[in-house]
N, C-alpha and C positions, 0 to 999 in steps of 0.2 A: 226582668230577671226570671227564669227560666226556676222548674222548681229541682229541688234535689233528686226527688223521683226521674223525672223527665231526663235529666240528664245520664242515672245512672243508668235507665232504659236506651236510650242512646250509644251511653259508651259498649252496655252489655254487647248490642249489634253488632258494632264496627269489632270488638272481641271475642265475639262468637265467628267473625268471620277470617280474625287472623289464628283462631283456636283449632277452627275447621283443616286449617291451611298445612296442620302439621310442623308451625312455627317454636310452638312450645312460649313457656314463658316470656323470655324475651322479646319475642315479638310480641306477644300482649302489652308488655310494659310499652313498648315503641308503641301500640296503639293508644293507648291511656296516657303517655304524655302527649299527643298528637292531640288525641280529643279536651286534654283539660285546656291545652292552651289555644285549641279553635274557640272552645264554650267560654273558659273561664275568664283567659288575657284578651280576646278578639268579639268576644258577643257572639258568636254564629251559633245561631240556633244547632242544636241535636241532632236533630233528622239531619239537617244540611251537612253539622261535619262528621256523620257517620260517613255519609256520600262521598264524603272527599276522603277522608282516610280509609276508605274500604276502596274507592280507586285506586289512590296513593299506592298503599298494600302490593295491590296487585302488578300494574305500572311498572313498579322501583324494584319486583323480583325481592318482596319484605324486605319494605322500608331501608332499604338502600340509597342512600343520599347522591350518589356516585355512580353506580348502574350505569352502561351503557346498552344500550340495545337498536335493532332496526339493523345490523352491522354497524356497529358504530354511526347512526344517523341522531339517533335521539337519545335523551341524559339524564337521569336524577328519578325521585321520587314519581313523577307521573311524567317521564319521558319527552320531555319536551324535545320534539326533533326541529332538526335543521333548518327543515323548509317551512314550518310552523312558528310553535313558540320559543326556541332554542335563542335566534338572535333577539327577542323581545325580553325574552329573559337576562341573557347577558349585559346589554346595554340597562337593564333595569337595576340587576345589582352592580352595575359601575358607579350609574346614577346615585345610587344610595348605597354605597361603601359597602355592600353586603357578599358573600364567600359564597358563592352559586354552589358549594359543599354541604352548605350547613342548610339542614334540614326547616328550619324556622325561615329562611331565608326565602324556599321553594315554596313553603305554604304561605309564604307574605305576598308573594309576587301572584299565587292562583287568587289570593283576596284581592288581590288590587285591578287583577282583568277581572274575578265576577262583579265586580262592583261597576267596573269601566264596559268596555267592548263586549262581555259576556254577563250584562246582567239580566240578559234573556236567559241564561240557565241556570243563575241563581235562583232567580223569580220560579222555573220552574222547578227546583230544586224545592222551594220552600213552600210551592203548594203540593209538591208529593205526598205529603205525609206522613209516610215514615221513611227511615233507611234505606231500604233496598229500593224502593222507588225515587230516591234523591240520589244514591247510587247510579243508579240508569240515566238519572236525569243530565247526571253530570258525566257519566259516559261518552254520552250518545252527544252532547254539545258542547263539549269542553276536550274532553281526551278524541272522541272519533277515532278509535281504534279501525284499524282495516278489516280485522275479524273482533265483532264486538262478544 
């Protein structure tokens, strides 16, 4: 169990970076449920789901569940495109009855590749050590944006 400090240092992160963003409240709150329910419902360390909700963020055009982007190539919260993780993701929430809309559904499906296929950047996620370098971590080996 992670401490209370640690976490709110965590969330502070991943909300200084949707604060920066010109998102205003509401996006803070979208980041702050995102991170209670990485830390609190899921276990993932701090640093790791700054990383992933400060990608998310970014990705999903704030937290956008729905987002399309690429031209229409890729979808949701961290853009899963077509030629990537779009059809793994669909057939994953077929698999398990889940709304490829709903926002807990997107972040359940990126826990279940870092744990699977991409636990090479988990693992480097979690020796980052803080945020912005678990950010990067999961950038550069999970999203690989074209311009990162």
């Amino acid at each position: 169990m992670i401490s209370r400090r640690e976490f709110l240092q965590a969330t502070a992160a991943a909300s200084a970076l949707v604060h920066a963003s010109g998102l205003g409240p509401l996006g803070r709150v979208a980041a702050q449920q995102r991170m209670n329910y990485l830390v609190n419902e899921k276990g993932v360390d701090p640093n790791v789901a700054s990383g992933i909700v400060g990608n998310s963020w970014h990705e999903g055009a704030g937290f956008q569940t729905s987002v399309l982007g690429d031209g229409g190539d890729s979808f949701g919260e961290f853009q899963f495109n077509k030629k990537g993780e779009l059809p793994a993701f669909q057939a994953w929430a077929q698999a398990n009855k889940r709304n490829v809309n709903d926002w807990k559904s997107q972040y359940d499906f990126v826990l279940d590749r870092l744990n699977g296929p991409y636990k090479n950047v988990l693992e480097a996620m979690r020796k980052a050590g803080n945020p912005g370098a678990s950010a990067d971590a999961f950038m550069r080996g999970y999203e690989r944006p074209s311009i990162p």
